[in-house]
C-alpha positions in Angstrom: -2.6 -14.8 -3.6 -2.3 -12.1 -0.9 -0.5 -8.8 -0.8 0.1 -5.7 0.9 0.7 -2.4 -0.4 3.0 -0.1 0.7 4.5 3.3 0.3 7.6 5.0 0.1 5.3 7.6 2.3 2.3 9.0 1.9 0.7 10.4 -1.0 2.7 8.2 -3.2 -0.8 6.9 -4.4 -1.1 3.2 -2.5 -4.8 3.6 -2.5 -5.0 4.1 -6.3 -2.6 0.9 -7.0 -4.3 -0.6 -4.8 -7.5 0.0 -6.7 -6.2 -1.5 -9.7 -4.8 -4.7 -8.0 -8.1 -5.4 -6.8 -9.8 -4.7 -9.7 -7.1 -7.1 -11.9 -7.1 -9.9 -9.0 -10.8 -9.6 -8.3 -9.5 -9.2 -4.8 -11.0 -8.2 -1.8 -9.8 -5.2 0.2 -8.9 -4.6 3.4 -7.3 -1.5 4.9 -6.3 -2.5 8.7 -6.3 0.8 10.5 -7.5 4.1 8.5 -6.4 6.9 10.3 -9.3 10.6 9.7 -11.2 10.9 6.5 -13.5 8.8 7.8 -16.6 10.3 6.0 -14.8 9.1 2.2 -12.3 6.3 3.8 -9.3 4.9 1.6 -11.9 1.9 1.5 -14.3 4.2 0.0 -12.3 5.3 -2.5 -11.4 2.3 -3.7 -15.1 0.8 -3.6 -15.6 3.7 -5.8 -12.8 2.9 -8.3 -13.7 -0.8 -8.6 -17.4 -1.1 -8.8 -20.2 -3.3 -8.5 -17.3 -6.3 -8.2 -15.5 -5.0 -5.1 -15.4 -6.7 -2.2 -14.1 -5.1 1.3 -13.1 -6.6 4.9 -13.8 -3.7 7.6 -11.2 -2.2 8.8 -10.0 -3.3 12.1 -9.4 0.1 13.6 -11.3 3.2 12.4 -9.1 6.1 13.9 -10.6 9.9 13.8 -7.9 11.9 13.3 -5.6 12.3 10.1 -2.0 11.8 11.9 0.3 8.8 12.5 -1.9 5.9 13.7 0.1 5.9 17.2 -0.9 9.9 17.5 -4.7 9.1 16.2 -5.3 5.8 18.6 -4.0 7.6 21.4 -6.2 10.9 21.1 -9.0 8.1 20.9 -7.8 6.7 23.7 -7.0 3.2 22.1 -4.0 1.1 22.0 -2.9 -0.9 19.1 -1.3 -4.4 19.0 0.2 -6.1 16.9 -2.2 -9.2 18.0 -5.0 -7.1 16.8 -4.2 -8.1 13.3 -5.2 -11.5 12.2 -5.1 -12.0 8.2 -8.1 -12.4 6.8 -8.6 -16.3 5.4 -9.8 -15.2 2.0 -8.1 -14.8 -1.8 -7.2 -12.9 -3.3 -6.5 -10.6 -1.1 -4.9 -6.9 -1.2 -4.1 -5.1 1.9 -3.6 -1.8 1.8 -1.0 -0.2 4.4 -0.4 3.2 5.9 1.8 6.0 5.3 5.5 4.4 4.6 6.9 1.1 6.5 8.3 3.0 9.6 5.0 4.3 10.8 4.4 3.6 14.0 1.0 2.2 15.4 1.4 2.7 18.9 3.7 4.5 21.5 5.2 0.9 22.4 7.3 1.4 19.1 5.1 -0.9 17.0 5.9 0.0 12.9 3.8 -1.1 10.2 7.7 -2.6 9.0 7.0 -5.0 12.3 3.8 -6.2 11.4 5.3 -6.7 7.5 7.7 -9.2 9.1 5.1 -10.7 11.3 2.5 -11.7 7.8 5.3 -12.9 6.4 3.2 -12.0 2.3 4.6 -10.7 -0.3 4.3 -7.0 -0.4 4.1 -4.2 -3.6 6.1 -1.5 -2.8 4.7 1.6 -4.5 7.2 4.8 -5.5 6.2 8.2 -7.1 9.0 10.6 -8.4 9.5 13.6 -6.8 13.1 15.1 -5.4 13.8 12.9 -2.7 11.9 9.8 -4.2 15.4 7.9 -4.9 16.2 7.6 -1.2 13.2 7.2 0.3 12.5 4.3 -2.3 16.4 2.8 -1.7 15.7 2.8 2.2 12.5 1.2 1.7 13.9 -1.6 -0.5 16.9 -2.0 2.1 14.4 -1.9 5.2 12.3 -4.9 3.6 15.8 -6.5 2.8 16.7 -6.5 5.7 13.9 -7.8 7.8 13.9 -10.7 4.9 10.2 -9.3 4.0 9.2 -10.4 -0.2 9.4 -7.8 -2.5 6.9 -9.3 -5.1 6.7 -6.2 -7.2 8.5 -2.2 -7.2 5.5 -0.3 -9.0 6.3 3.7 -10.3 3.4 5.1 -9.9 2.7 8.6 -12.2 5.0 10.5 -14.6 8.3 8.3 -16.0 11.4 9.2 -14.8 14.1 7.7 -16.7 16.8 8.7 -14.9 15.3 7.7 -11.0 14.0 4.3 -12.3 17.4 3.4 -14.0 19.6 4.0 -10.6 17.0 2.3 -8.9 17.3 -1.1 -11.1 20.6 -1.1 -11.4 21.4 -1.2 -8.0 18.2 -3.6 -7.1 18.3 -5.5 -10.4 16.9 -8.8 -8.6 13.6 -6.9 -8.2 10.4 -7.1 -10.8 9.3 -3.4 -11.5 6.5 -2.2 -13.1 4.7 0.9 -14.6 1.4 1.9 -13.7 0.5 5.9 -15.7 -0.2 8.9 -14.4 -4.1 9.2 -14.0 -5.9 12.4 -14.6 -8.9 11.1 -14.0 -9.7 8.8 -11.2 -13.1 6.9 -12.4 -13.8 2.9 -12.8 -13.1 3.3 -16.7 -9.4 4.3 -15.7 -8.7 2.0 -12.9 -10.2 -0.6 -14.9 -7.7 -0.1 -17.6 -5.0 0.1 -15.8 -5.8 -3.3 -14.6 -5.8 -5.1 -17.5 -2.7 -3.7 -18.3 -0.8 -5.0 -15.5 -2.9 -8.1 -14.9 -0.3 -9.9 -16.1 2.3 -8.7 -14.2 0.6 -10.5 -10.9 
C-alpha cells in the first residue's frame, strides 16, 4: 500500500493530507526533495501532526532555497535525476510530492509528472477551492490520464464547494473523491480525527 500525494499547486495543503494518510495507514513518510524551510521541513510538520507513531524516510535531497526544485538544486550547485529516486521497500508508505505535477526538478526538463509515470503507484491528488481551482484540477486529472498514471483518490481539501466539486464529477465520474474539512487548528487531536474519518476510504 504506497501512495503519492500530489497538488493541483502549491498551498493546496498536500502536507496536511498527507498528515492524515499517514496517521490512518500508520504509514511512513517520505518527502523526496524539500525545497527551503529547512529549519521546520514538510517532514517536520507532519512528524508534528502524527505523533509518537510516525515514522519518516529522509529525504533524498534537502534543497536551501524555497523555489522550484530545478531553481533551488541549481543555486546549490546540484543536479537532480530521475535515478536519484529509488522507492523505498517499506508499507505503508505515503510520499509526499512538490508543488503541482509539472514542476520541474532539473534544467534537463525533468517534472515531478515524469517521475509519477516512472513509480508507476497510485497517487492522491489533492484540490482546494479557490478561483481558478476547476482548471487547474481538470488539467491535473487529464495530465495523469494521459501519462496512464492511477488516480486512487481526488481529495477537496478545505471549505465545500458544491458547485466546483459537481463539474468536477460529472465530467470525471470514474474517479473516487473524497472530503477531508477545513482545519482551523492544525494539532495531532485534529489530524487524528480526520484520519479516522477517512480511514476507510483507503
Amino acid at each position: 500500500m504506497k501512495y503519492v500525494i500530489v497538488g493541483i499547486g502549491t498551498d493546496v495543503g498536500k502536507t496536511v493530507v498527507s498528515a492524515i494518510l499517514t496517521k490512518a495507514l500508520g504509514a511512513y513518510y517520505w518527502k523526496p526533495v524539500q525545497s527551503g524551510d529547512l529549519h521546520f521541513s514538510d517532514t517536520d510538520k507532519v512528524q508534528t501532526y502524527v505523533g509518537d507513531s510516525f515514522r519518516k524516510i529522509q529525504e533524498r535531497w534537502r534543497l536551501n532555497t524555497p523555489v522550484s526544485p530545478h531553481y533551488a538544486a541549481e543555486i546549490d550547485e546540484v543536479n537532480i535525476m530521475d535515478t536519484d529516486f529509488v522507492i523505498p521497500n517499506v508499507t505503508p508508505l505515503i510520499i509526499e510530492g512538490a508543488g503541482g505535477l509539472m514542476v520541474p526538478l532539473n534544467n534537463e526538463g525533468l517534472l515531478y509528472l515524469d517521475l509519477l509515470e516512472k513509480w508507476k503507484l497510485p497517487v492522491v491528488l489533492v484540490s482546494r477551492h479557490y478561483l481558478g481551482s476547476i482548471n487547474h484540477t481538470l488539467m491535473s486529472i487529464e495530465s495523469l490520464k494521459n501519462r496512464k498514471i492511477e488516480i486512487a483518490k481526488v481529495v477537496f481539501n478545505g471549505d465545500e464547494n458544491i458547485a466546483t466539486e459537481k463539474i468536477i464529477k460529472s465530467l470525471h465520474p470514474d474517479l473516487d473523491y473524497v472530503r477531508i474539512s477545513h482545519l482551523t487548528d492544525l494539532n495531532q487531536e485534529s489530524i487524528a480525527h480526520e484520519s479516522k474519518k477517512i480511514k476507510g476510504s483507503f
